[in-house]
C-alpha positions in Angstrom: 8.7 5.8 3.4 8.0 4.6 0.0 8.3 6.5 -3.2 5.3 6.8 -5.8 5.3 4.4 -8.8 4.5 5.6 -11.6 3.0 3.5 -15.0 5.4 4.8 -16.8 8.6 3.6 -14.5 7.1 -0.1 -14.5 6.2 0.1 -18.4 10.6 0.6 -18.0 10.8 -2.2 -16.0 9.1 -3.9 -18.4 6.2 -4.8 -15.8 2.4 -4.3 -17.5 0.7 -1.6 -14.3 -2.5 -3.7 -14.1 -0.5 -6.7 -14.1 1.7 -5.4 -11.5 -1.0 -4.7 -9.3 -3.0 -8.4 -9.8 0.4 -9.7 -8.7 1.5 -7.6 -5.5 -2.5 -8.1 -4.3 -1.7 -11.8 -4.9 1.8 -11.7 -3.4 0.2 -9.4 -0.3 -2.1 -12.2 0.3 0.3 -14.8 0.7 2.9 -12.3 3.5 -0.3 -11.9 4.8 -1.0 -15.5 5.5 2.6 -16.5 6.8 2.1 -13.2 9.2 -1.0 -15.1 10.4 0.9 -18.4 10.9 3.5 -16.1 13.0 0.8 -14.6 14.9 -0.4 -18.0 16.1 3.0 -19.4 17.0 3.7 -16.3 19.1 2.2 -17.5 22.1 4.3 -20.4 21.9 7.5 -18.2 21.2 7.7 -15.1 21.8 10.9 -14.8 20.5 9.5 -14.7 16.9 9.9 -11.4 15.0 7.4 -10.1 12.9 8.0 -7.2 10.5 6.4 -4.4 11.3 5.8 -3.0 7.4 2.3 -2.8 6.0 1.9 -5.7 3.7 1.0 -4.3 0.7 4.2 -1.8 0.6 6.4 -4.8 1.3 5.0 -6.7 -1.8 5.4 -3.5 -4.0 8.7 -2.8 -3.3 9.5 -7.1 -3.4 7.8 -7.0 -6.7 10.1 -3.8 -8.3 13.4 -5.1 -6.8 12.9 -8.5 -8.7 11.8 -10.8 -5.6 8.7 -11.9 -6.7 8.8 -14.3 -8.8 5.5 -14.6 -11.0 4.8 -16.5 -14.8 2.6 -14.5 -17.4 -0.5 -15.8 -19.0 -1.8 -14.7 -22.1 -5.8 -14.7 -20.9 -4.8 -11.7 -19.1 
């Protein structure tokens, strides 16, 4: 189970809260779309493992431990 973020605990982290969710939808998207790939190869291998989480948790809690790596742009 994941905990509750609040705007205040990314403001610490130094993470902008509307940012932070443009890039976890954005970072969703592309688990999302190697998930996809993995689905299709599993009929040829069955052996492949896919990660039962719900996507957009996994990119939250990627984003907050520092894994995603993203580049600012001031027209935000």
């Amino acid at each position: 189970m994941y905990k509750n973020v609040s705007p205040e605990e990314l403001r610490g982290m130094g993470i902008n809260p509307y940012e932070a969710v443009i890039i976890a939808s954005q970072y969703a998207r592309h688990l999302n779309t190697k998930r996809l790939r993995q689905l299709e190869r599993l009929e040829e291998d069955p052996t492949i493992d896919l990660d039962p989480r719900k996507i957009t948790m996994v990119a939250i809690k990627d984003l907050l431990e520092g894994r995603v790596k993203y580049t600012r742009s001031d027209s935000m």
